[in-house]
C-alpha positions as CSV (number, residue, x, y, z in Angstrom):
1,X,0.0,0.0,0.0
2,X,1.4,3.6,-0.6
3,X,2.3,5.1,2.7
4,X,0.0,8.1,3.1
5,X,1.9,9.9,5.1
6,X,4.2,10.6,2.2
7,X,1.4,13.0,1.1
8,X,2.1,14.9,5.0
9,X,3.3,18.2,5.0
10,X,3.4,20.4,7.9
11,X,2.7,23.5,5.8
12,X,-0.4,22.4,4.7
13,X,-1.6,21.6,8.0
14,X,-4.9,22.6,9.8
15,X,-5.9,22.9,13.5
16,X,-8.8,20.6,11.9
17,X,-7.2,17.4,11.1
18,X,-8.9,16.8,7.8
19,X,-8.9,13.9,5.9
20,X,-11.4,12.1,3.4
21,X,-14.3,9.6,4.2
22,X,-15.7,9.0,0.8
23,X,-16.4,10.0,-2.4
24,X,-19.4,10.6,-4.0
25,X,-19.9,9.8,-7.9
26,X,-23.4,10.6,-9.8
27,X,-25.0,7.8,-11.8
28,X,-28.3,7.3,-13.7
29,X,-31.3,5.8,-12.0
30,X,-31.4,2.3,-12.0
31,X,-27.6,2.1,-12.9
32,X,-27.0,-0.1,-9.9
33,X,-26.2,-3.7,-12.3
34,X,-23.4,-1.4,-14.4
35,X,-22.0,0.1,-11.5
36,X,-21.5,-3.4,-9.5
37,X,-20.3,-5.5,-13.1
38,X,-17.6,-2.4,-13.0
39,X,-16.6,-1.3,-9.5
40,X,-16.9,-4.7,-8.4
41,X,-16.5,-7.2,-10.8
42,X,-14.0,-5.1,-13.0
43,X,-12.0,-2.7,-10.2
44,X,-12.4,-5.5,-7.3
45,X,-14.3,-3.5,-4.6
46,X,-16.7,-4.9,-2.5
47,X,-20.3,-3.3,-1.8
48,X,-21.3,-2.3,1.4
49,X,-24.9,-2.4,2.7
50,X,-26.4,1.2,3.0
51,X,-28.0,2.3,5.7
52,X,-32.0,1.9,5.0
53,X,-32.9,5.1,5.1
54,X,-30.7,5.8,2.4
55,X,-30.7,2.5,0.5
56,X,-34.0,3.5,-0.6
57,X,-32.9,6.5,-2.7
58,X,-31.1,4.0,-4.7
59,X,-27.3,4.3,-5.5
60,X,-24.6,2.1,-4.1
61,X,-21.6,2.2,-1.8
62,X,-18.4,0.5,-2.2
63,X,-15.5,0.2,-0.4
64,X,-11.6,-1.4,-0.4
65,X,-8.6,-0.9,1.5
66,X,-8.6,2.8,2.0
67,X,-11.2,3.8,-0.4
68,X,-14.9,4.3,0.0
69,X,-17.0,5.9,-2.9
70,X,-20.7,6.5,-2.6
71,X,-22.6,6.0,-6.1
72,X,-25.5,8.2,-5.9
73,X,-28.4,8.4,-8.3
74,X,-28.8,11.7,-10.2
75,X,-31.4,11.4,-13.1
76,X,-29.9,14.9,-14.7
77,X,-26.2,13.2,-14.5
78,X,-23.9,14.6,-17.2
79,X,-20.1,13.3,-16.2
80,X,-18.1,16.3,-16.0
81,X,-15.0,16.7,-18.4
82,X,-12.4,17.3,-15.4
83,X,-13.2,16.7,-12.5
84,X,-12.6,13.2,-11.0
85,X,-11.0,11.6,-8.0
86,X,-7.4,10.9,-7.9
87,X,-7.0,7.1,-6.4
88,X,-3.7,5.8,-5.4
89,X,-3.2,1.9,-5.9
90,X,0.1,-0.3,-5.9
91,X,0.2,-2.3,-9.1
92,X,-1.0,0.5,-11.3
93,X,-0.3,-1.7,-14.5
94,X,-1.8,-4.6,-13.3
95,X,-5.2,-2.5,-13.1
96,X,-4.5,-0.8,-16.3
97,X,-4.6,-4.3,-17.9
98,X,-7.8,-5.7,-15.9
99,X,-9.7,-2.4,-17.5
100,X,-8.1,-3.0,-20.7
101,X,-9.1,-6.7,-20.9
102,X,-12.6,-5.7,-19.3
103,X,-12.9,-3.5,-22.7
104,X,-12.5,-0.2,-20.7
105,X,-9.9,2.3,-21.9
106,X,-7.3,3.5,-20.3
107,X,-5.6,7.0,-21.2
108,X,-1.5,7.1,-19.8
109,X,-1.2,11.0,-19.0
110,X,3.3,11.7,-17.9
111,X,1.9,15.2,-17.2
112,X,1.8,14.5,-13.1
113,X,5.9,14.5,-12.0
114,X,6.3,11.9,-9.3
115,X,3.7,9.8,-10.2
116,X,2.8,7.2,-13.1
117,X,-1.3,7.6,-13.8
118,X,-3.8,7.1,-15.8
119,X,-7.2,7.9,-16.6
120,X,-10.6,5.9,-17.4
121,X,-14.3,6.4,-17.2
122,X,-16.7,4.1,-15.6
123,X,-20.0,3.4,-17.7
124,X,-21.4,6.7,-16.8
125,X,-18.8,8.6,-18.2
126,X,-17.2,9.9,-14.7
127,X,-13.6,9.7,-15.1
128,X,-11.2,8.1,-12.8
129,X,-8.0,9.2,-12.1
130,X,-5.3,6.3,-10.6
131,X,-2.1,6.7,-10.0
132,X,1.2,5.7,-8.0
133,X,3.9,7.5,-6.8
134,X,7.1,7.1,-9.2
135,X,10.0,5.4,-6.5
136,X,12.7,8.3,-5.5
């Protein structure tokens, strides 16, 4: 696992000790079978039971190692060109090949110093950054 606290820096510090729980990603009503055949069956995540109050609103939650995303319905949902989350992972070309062989592509971006990345969109069109930090 990447060490996180390589991402530490005193300067950036708050009296708040922020950090992040989840994030949430839009999909279209009754997306639920597409998001699990990718997040789950493709990217290896396992789905987590909602809490019922929530479940009803439809949507899905997943969650690995230190990741949680919450997939919320949005029946307006248009994926957005730029924004996405930024996901760290250890074998970035082993998941590279996974979404490749899954039929999903994958877009290498050398832009980011430090890091090896690239991007992909899920089948809603929200685009996925992942990336590893290049060894020193």
């Amino acid at each position: 696992m990447t060490d996180p606290a390589r991402y530490r820096d005193p300067r950036g510090a708050s009296p708040f000790g922020y950090g992040v729980h989840h994030v949430q990603l839009a999909i279209r009503p009754a997306g639920e079978a597409a998001a699990r055949a990718f997040y789950v069956g493709v990217l290896g995540m396992t789905e987590i039971e909602k809490p019922p109050e929530l479940a009803k609103r439809g949507g899905l939650w997943l969650r690995t190692d230190a990741l949680e995303l919450h997939l919320g319905t949005d029946p307006g949902h248009v994926p957005s060109a730029k924004a996405h989350p930024g996901i760290l992972v250890t074998d970035l070309d082993a998941l590279a090949a996974r979404l490749e062989a899954a039929g999903h592509r994958v877009d290498w971006d050398t832009a980011f110093i430090g890091c090896r990345r690239f991007h992909t969109r899920d089948p809603f069109g929200n685009r996925l950054e992942f990336l590893t930090p290049q060894a020193e």
